[in-house]
C-alpha positions in Angstrom: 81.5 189.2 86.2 80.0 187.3 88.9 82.4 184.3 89.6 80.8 180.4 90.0 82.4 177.9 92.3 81.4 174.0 90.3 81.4 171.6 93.2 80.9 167.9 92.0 80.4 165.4 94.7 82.3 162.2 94.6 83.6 159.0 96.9 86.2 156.9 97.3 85.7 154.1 95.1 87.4 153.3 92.0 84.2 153.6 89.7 83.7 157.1 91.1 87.4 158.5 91.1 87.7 157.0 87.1 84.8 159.3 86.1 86.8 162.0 88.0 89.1 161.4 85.3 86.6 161.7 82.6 85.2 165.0 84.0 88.5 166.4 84.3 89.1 165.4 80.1 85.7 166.4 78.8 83.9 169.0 80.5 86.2 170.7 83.2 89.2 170.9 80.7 88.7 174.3 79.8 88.1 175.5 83.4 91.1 174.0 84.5 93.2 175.2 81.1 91.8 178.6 82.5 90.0 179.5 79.4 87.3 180.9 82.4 88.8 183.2 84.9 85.7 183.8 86.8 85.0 179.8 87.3 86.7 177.1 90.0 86.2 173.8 89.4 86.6 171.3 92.4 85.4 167.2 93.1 84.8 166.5 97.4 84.8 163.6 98.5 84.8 162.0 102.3 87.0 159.5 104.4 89.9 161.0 104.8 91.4 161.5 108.2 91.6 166.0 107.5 89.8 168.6 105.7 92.4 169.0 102.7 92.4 170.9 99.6 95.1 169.5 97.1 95.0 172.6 94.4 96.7 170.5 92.0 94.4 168.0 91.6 91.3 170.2 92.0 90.5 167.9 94.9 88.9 168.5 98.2 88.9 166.4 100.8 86.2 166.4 103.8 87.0 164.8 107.3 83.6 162.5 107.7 81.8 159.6 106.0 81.6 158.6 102.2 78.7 157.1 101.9 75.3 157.2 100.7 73.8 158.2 104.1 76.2 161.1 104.8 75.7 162.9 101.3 74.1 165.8 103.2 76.8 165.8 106.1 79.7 165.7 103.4 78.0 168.3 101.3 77.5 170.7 104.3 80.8 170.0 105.7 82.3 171.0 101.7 80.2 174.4 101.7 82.0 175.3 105.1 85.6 174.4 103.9 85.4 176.1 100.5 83.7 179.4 102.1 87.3 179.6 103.8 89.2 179.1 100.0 87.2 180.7 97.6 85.6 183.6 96.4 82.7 182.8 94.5 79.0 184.3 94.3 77.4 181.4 93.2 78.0 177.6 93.5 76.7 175.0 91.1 76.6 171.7 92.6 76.6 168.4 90.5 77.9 164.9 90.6 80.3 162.4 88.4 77.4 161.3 86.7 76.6 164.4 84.7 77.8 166.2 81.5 77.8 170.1 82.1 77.3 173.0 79.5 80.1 175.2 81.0 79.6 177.9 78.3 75.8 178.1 79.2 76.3 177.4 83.0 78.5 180.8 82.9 76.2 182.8 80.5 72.9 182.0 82.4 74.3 182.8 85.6 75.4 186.4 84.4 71.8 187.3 83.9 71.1 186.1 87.1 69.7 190.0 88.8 69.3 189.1 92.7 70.7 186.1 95.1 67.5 185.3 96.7 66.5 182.2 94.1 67.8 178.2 94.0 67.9 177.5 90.6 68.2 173.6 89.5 67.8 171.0 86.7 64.9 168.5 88.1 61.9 169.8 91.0 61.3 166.9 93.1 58.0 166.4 94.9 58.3 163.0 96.6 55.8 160.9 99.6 59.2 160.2 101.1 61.0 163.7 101.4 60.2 166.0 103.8 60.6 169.8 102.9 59.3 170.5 105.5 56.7 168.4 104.7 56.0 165.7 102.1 55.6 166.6 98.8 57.2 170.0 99.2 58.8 170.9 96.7 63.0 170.6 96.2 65.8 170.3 93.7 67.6 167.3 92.6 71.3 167.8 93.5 72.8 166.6 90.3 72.5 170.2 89.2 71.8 173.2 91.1 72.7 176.5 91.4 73.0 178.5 95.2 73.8 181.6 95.8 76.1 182.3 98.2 73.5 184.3 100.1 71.9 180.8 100.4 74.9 178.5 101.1 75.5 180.8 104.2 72.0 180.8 105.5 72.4 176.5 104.8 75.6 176.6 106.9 73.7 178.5 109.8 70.9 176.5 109.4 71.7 173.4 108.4 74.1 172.3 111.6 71.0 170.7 113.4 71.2 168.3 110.4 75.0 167.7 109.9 75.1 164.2 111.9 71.7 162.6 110.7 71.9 160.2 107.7 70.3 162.6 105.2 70.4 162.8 101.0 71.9 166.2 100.8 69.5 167.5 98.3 66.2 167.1 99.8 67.7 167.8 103.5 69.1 171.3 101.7 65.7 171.9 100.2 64.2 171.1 103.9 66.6 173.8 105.1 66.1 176.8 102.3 62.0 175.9 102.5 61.7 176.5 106.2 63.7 179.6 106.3 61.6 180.8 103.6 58.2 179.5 105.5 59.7 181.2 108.8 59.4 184.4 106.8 55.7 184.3 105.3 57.5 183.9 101.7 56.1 181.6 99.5 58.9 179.6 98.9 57.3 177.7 95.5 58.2 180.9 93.9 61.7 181.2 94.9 62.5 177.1 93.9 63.5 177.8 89.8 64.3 175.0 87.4 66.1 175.1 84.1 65.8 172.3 81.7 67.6 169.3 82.2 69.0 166.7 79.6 68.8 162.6 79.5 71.3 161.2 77.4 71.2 157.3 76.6 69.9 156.9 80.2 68.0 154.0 79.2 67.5 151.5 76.5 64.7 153.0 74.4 62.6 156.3 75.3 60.7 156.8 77.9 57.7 158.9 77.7 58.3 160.8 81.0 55.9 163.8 80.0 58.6 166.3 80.1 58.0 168.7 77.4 62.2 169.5 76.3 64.1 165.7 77.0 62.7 162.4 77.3 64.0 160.7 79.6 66.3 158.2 77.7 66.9 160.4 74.8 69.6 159.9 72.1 69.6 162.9 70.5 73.2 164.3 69.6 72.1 167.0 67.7 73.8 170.4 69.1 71.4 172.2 68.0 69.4 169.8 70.7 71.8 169.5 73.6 72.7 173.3 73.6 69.1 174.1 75.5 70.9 171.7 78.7 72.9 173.2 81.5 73.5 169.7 82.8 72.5 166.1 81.0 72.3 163.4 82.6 74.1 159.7 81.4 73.9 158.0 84.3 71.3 155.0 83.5 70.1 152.9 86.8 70.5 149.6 85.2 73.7 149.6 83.9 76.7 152.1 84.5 78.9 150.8 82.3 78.6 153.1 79.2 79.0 156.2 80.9 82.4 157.3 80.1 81.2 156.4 77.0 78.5 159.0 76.6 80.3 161.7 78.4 82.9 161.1 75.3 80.2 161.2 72.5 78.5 164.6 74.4 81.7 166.0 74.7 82.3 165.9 70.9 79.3 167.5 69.8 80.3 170.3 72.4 83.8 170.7 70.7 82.7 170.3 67.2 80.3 173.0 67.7 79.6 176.6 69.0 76.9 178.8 69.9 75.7 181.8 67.8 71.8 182.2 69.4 73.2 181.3 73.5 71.0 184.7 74.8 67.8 182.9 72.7 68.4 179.7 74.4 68.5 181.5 77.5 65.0 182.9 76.9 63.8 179.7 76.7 65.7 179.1 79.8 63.2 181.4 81.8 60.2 180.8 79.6 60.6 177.2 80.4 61.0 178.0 84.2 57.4 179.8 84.7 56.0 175.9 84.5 58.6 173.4 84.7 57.8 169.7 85.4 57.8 168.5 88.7 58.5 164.7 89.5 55.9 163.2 91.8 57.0 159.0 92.2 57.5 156.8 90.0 53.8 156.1 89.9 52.4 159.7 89.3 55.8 160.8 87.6 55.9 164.0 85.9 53.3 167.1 86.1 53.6 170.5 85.5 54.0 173.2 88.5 50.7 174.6 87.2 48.7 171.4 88.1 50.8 170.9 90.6 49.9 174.0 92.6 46.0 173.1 91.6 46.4 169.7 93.5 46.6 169.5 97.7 49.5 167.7 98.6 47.5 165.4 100.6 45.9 164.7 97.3 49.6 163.7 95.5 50.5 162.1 98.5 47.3 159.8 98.7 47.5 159.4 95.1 50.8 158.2 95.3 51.1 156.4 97.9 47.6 154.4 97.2 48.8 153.6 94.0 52.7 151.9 95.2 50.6 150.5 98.5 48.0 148.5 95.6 51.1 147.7 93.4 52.5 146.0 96.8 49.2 144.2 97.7 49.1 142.9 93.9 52.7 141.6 94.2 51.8 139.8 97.9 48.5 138.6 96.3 50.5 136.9 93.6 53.4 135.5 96.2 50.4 133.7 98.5 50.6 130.0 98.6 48.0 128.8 97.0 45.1 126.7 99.7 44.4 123.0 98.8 
């Protein structure tokens, strides 16, 4: 049984070490109880004066910067450390701000058949990240699966990066991208996504033009939630509510058990032949397929000409009126 390494990135601030708590009661309780012998659970977080790994608490601690700016350093710093603890041959990287479907984590992974693919919850394809270039494509790091075939080459490859203030997932998709570009593969087709939940993320639905979970959907259902590896319930505005939610998702979980998991993981894969891509918060959600049709320079015009005339309309407004 192929054995998965959870890694959930956290800091050192009260808000972020009382989810801790939350994960470790909802979610990672049965990994911890040990109902899973082929999964380790661990949180990393930065600023503390040693690399440390305090079994007991699942904890590891990484000897650089907490903050925002150092995600990538912290992250890369955490894949070197726990290569030297565990033995894992995949690792699913999330954060404290997202549920996970351990029981379909673990089964999806088993059918995985080579270690030469990313798999994640959300493809980005942003003006402002460059993998390599803008508008490559990349996974959000609230959810993604690597291989350890891929964590190594991202600790080889990824120590030109380690001291520049980078988001750890788009500078990881930078790395995986040009080592797939340096080897005439086309690297769209080894970027996978799964489908990825919203829960309560916002007040209302939001017509996000992804085909499985609006994005602030309230749907409890099981029967609606068991399609997610990972759902989001962190909402922008307002944090408040979130232990909230991971309570109310986590009782549906427990109430409830699979008895079609290998059809939901069909629809898994069927879904991953065209996922949605996000583009901006102007051009927000398309499918790969129109995606691929489009030139970048085409989404990044498109994009960026849109936000530039939003900007202009907003000065246009602000301008002191002439007597």
């Amino acid at each position: 049984m192929k054995r998965i390494l959870i890694m959930v990135m956290s800091c050192n601030q009260d808000f972020f070490i009382e989810e801790e708590k939350i994960i470790k009661d909802t979610w990672a309780k049965p990994i911890i109880d040990k109902k899973y012998d082929n999964i380790d659970f661990i949180i990393y977080r930065g600023d503390s004066q040693r690399n440390t790994y305090e079994k007991s608490n699942n904890l590891l601690l990484i000897n650089c910067e907490d903050d925002l700016p150092s995600t990538y350093k912290k992250t890369y710093l955490a894949f070197k450390l726990a290569n030297k603890i565990f033995q894992y041959d995949y690792i699913f990287r999330t954060n404290t701000s997202t549920y996970i479907n351990v029981e379909l984590l673990n089964e999806f992974v088993q059918t995985l058949i080579d270690d030469d693919h990313v798999w994640g919850g959300e493809l980005y394809s942003l003006v402002e990240c460059k993998c390599p270039d803008p508008c490559d494509l990349y996974l959000r790091g609230s959810s993604v699966i690597y291989p350890k075939k891929l964590i190594d080459r991202i600790i080889t490859d990824g120590i030109t990066l380690k001291y520049l203030e980078l988001n750890d997932d788009w500078a990881i998709g930078n790395i995986l991208n040009s080592y797939w570009i340096k080897n005439n593969i086309d690297y769209t087709e080894y970027v996978k996504s799964y489908p990825h939940g919203w829960y309560k993320c916002i007040d209302g639905e939001y017509d996000n033009g992804n085909t499985i979970c609006l994005y602030g959907n309230i749907n409890k259902d099981f029967n609606f939630l068991n399609r997610f590896i990972s759902i989001q319930v962190k909402n922008y505005s307002s944090r408040e509510d979130e232990s909230k939610k991971f309570y109310e998702i986590n009782e549906v979980f427990e109430n409830n058990s699979y008895t079609n998991i290998n059809d939901i993981i069909k629809t898994i894969y069927l879904y991953s032949v065209n996922p949605n891509i996000f583009l901006g918060e102007n051009l927000k959600y398309i499918s790969l397929s129109s995606w691929k049709d489009m030139s970048k320079s085409k989404i990044y015009n498109l994009e960026f000409s849109t936000r530039r005339y939003e900007i202009d309309k907003i000065n246009l407004m602000n301008r002191p009126k002439l007597i």
